[in-house]
C-alpha positions in Angstrom: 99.0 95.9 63.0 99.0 94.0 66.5 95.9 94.1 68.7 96.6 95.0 72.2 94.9 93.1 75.3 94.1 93.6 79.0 95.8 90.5 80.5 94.5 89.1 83.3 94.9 90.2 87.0 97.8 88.0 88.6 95.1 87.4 91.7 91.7 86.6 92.1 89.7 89.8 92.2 88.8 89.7 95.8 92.4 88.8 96.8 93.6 92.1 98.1 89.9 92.8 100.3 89.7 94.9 102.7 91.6 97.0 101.5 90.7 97.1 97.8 87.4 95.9 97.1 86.2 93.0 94.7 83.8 95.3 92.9 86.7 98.3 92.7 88.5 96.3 91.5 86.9 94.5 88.7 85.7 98.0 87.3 89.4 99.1 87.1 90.9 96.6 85.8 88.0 95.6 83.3 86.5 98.9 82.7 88.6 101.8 82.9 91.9 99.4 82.2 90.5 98.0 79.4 89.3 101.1 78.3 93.1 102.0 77.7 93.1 98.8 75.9 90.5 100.0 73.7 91.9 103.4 73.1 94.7 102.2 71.6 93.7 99.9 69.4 91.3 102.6 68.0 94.2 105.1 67.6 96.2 102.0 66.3 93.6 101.0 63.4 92.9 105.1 62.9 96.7 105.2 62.0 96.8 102.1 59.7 93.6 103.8 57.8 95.4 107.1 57.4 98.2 105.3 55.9 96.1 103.4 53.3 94.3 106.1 51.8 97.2 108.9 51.7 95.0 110.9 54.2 96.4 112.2 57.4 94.2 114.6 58.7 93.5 112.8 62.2 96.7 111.0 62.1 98.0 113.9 65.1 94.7 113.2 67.2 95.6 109.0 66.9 99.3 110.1 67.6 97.9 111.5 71.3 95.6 108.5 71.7 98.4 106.4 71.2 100.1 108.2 73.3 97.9 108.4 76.2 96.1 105.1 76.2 99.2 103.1 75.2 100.8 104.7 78.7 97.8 104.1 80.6 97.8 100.3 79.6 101.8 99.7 80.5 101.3 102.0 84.0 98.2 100.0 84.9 99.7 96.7 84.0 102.9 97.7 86.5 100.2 98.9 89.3 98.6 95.3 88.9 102.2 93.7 89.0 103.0 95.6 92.2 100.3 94.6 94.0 100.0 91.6 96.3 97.6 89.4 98.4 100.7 88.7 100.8 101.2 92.9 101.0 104.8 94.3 101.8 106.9 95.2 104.7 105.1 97.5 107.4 105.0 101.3 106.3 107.6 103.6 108.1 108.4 107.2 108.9 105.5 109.7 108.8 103.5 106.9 107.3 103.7 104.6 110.3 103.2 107.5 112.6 99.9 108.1 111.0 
């Protein structure tokens, strides 16, 4: 069974201020990210427990926490990847208008 971890942000945590604060942003990505984290390795080890003693009672309930935190783990680790201290292109549209 692998242990999953919350990699580190690809920026300082006060790198994308004003718009995203420091303290926002470490409980995100260290609290409710790595919540995720957690989640999945519970599920993970829940599993593996089932399988050694022939018991699979809560094996459907780890299924959905596999489920669930193993997709919030890869969605936040694209949200942190798509973010950026340098920002993007101007918005456009309805966006720019507003």
């Amino acid at each position: 069974m692998s242990d999953y971890e919350l990699d580190p942000l690809p920026y300082k945590y006060d790198a994308l201020e004003p718009h995203i604060s420091e303290q926002v942003l470490t409980w995100h990505h260290d609290t409710h990210h790595q919540g995720y984290v957690n989640g999945w390795n519970a599920a993970e080890e829940t599993l593996a427990e089932n399988r050694e003693a022939g018991e699979f009672g809560s094996s459907a309930g780890a299924l959905r926490n596999v489920t669930h935190n193993g997709s919030g783990h890869i969605l936040h680790d694209l949200f942190w990847q798509n973010m950026s201290p340098e920002g993007g292109d101007e918005p456009e549209g309805a966006l720019a208008d507003r």
